[in-house]
N, C-alpha and C positions, 0 to 999 in steps of 0.2 A: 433257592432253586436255580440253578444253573444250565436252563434250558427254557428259549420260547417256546412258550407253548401257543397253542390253537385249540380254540375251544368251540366246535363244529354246531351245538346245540344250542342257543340259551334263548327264552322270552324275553329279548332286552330291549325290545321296541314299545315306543309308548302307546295306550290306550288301544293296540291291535287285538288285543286277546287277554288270556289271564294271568299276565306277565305284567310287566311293568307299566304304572297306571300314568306317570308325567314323566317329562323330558325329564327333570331336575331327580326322578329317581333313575333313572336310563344311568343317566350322567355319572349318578355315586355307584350304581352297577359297574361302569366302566373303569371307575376309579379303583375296585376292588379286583376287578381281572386284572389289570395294569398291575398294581402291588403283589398281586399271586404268582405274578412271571407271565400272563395271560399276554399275547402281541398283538393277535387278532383272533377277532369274533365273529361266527358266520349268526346274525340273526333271522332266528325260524320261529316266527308265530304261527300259531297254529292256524289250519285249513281246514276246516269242517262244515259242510254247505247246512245252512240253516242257524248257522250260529258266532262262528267266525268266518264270516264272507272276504277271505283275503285274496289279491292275488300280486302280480306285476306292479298294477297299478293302486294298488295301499301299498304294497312295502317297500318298492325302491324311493320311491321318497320321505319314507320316514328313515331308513338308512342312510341318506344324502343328510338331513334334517340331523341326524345324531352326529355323524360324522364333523358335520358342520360344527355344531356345538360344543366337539370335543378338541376339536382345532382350537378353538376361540377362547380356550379357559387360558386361564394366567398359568396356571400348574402344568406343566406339560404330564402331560397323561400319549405316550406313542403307543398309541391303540387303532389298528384298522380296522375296518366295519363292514360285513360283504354279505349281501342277501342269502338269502335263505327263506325253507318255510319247514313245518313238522305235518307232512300233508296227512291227514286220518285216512285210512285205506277205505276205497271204496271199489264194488264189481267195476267201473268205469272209470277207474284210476286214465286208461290208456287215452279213453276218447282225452278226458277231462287233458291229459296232456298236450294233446295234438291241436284240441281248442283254444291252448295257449291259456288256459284256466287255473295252473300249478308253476309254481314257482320253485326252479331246483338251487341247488346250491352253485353259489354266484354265479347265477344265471348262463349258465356252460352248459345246460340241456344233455346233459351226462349223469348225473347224480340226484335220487329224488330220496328225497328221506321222508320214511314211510312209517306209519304208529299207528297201534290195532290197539282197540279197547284194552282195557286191563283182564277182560276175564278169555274172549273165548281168538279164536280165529274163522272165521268165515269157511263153509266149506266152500273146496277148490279157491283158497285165496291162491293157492302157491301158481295156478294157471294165469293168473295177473300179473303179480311179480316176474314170471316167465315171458309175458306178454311184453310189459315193458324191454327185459332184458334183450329179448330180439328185436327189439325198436331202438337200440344202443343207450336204453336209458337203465342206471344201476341202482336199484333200490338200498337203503341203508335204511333196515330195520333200525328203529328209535328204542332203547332198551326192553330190550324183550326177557329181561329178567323182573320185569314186572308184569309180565304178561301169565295168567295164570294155565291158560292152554299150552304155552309152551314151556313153561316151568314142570308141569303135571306127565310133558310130552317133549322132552326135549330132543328126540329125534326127528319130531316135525320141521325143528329151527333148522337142524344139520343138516335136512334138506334143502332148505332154501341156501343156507350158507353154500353148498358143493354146487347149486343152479348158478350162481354168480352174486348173489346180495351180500352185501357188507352188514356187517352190527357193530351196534353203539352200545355199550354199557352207561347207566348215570353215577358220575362220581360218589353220589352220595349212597349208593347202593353199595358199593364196597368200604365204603366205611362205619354200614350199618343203620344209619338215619332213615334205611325206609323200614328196618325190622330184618330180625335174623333170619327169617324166611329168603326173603328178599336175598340177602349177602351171600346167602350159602349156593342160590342160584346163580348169581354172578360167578362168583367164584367157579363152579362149576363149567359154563361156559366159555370164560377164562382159560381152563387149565387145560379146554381143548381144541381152543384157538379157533373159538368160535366168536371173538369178540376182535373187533379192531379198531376201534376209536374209544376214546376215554372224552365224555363231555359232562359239562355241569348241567344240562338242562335244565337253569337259571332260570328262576321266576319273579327275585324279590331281591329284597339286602337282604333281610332278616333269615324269613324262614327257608327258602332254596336259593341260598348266593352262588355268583358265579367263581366258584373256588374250585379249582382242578386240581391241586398239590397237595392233599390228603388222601383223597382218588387215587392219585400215582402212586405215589408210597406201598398205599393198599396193595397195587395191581403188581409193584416191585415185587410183593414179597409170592408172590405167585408165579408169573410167568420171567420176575427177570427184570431187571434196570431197562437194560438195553431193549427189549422186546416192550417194556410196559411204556416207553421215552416214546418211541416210534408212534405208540397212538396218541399221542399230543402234540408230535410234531412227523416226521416224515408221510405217514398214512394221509394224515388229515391236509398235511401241506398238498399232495398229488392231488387229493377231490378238489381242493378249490380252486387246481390249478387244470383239471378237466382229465387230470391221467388215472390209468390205474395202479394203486398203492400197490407193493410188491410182499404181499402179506403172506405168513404161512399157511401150508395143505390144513388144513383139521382133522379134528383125531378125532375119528368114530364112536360116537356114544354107545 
């Protein structure tokens, strides 16, 4: 694979959430992006008040802690590591941000990545999303091709995408690993540019690695080398660097 990638998604912090349980699996996580072609990693554990109590203050030092670790190995592994979180949508996403209680991607208070159960969406979530977006914060829906409301409804997403929200496809979605349901819905949102990042939302070595170059492939034979490259690297490079990615209009469901 002939391109750094960036892989915007993955559980790869230790003991935060339902991601990676020790440093020493973090570590072979990172070892496995590194060989995929993966450069850097934004790590987002999860945000969900009652359950995973993350914020600032859990995850930028266990990203310091990983970082640390991965400097330190004999093997050179050149992998950078930059905060994040996979905040769960809630009606007070906005306060919750102003409280300083959410954690956006490397910490540039621009970009919040956003993840709604798997079955429905709240009503009036999209006046949230909205809410943030006039507060200059950009949501990026977390794969919403697993999302059952908007797979059922996929005009609801197009809206949010045309308001200003970014979407995330999970690599292993278009390669089928979560079910043909699943793929056919990526695929779809794909093919009208309704998706702009390609991420592993990495959980494990095993069962959800952080491999992005199977992902791609997939997304190649859809939207395009060039178009399917850009959400691995040019898109995802501008969010962590606080800009907006210069992504195409979408085509109307």
């Amino acid at each position: 694979m002939n391109v750094e990638m960036i892989d915007i998604h993955t559980h790869i912090l230790p003991g935060l959430d339902d991601g990676a349980r020790t440093l020493e699996e973090s570590i072979e996580m990172c070892r496995m992006s590194d060989q995929d072609g993966i450069k850097t990693i934004v790590a987002t554990p999860h945000i969900l008040p009652g359950i995973y109590q993350n914020n600032r203050s859990t995850i930028l030092p266990k990203v310091e802690e990983l970082q640390s670790a991965i400097c330190n190995l004999q093997s050179a592994i050149t992998l950078r590591v930059l905060p994040g979180a996979d905040v769960h949508f809630s009606s007070d996403l906005l306060d919750r941000y102003r409280n300083q209680e959410l954690m956006t991607v490397s910490d540039h208070d621009r970009y919040l990545m956003v993840e709604f159960d798997s079955q429905s969406i709240p009503y009036r979530g999209e006046e949230v999303l909205f809410s943030l977006i006039t507060h200059g914060v950009i949501p990026i829906i977390t794969h919403p091709e697993r999302n059952y409301e908007l797979t059922r409804n996929p005009k609801r997403y197009y809206e949010m995408i045309k308001m200003g929200c970014l979407g995330q496809v999970t690599a292993m979605s278009l390669t089928g690993e979560f079910g043909s349901q699943v793929k056919r819905g990526a695929e779809k949102l794909l093919s009208h540019r309704l998706i702009h990042l390609i991420a592993s939302d990495a959980h494990s070595v095993n069962g959800r690695p952080p491999i992005l170059s199977a992902g791609l492939r997939a997304a190649e034979k859809i939207v395009g080398k060039e178009e399917a490259r850009k959400m691995v690297t040019d898109y995802p490079e501008a969010i962590i660097n606080g800009r907006r990615p210069n992504v195409p209009e979408p085509i109307k469901l």
